[in-house]
C-alpha positions in Angstrom: 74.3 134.2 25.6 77.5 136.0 26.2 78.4 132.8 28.7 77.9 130.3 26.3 79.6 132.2 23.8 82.8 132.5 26.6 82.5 129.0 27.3 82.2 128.1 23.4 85.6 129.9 22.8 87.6 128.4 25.5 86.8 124.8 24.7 87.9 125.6 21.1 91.7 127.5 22.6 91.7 124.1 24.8 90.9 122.0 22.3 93.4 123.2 20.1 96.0 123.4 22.8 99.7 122.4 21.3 99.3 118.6 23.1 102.9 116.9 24.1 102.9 113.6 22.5 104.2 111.1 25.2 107.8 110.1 22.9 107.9 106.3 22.5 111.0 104.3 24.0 112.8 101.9 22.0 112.0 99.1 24.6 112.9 96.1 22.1 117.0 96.8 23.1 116.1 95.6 26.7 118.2 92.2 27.5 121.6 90.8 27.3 122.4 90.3 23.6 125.5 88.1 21.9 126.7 89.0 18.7 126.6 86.3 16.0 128.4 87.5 13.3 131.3 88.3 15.1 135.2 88.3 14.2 136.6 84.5 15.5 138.4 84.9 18.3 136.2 87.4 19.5 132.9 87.9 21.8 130.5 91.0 21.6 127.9 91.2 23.8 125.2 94.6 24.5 123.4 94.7 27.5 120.5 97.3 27.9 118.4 97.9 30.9 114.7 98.7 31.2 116.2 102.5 32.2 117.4 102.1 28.2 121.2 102.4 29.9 123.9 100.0 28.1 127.0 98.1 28.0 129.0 97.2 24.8 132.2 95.6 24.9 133.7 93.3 22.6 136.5 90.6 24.8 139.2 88.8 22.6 139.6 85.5 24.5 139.2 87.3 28.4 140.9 90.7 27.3 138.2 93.3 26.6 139.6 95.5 23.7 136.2 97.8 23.4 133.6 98.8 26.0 131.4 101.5 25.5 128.9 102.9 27.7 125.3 103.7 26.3 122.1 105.3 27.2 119.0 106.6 25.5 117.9 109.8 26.8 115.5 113.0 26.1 116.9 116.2 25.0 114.9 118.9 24.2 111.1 116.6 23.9 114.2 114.3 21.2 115.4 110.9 21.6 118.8 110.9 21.5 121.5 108.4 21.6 124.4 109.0 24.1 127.8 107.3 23.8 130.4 107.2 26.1 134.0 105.7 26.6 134.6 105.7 23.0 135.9 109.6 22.8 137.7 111.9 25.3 133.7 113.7 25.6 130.4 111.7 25.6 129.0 111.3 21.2 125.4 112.3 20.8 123.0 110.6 18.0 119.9 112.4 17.6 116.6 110.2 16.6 115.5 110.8 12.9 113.1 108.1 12.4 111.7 105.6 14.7 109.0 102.5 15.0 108.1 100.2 17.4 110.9 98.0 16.5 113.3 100.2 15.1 115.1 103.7 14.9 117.6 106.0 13.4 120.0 108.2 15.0 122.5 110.4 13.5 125.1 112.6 13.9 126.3 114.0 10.6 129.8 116.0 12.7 131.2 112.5 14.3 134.0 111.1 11.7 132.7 107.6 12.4 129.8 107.0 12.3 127.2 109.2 11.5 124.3 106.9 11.2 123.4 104.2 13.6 121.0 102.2 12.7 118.9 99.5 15.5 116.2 96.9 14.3 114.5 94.0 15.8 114.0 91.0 12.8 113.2 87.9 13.5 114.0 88.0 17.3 117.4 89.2 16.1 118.9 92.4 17.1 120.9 94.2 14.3 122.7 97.4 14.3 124.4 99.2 11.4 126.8 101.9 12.1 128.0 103.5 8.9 129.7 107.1 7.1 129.7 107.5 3.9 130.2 104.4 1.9 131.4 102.2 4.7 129.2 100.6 7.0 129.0 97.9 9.9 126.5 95.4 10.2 126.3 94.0 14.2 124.0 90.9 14.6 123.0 89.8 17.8 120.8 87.2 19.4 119.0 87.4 23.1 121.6 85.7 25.8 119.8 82.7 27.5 
């Protein structure tokens, strides 16, 4: 009796066990993307790998006048949005809300922005970036 009383008990501690949830990768950047709503003149283009690393860069005839580097990577069990090449040290945007075609990041110290904002719609990528009032609207389509 004592047995299946042990045993009884240490299904229920296992059973209730804190379980790590297996955090869900915003696969739907992954390709070469073009923006369409772009200044004339100009060209931007994000390209994202299936290790969720990424190029932007915007080129101005063959110039390139922006290039940032960016990767999606886990700290502390937390999506978080890493950008690099922009400022002198890397710019971190933690994940607030998520789905399987979208997500939120934010980082409410950065002067610009604090909220960027990535959603698949109609096979079109789109990607706010905004502070405050003012905001950014990016909209690309896949690269053939």
């Amino acid at each position: 009796m004592k047995l299946l009383l042990f045993t009884c008990c240490l299904l229920l501690i296992i059973s209730c066990a804190d379980k790590k949830t297996e955090i869900k990768k915003p696969i739907f950047l992954i390709g070469n993307w073009i923006r369409v709503n772009d200044k004339k003149g100009s060209s931007t283009f994000e390209k994202w790998n299936s290790e969720l690393k990424g190029i932007g860069y915007t080129l101005k005839e063959k110039d390139t006048t922006f290039k940032e580097i960016l990767s999606i990577i886990n700290i502390k069990d937390t999506l978080t949005l890493k950008v690099e090449n922009v400022n002198k040290t890397p710019t971190y945007f933690k994940f607030t809300k998520q789905t399987d075609t979208s997500f939120i990041c934010e980082n409410l110290q950065n002067k610009f922005p604090k909220k960027i904002k990535y959603y698949l719609e109609n096979d079109l990528l789109k990607a706010i970036v905004s502070a405050n009032k003012f905001k950014i609207e990016f909209i690309f389509e896949r690269e053939l």
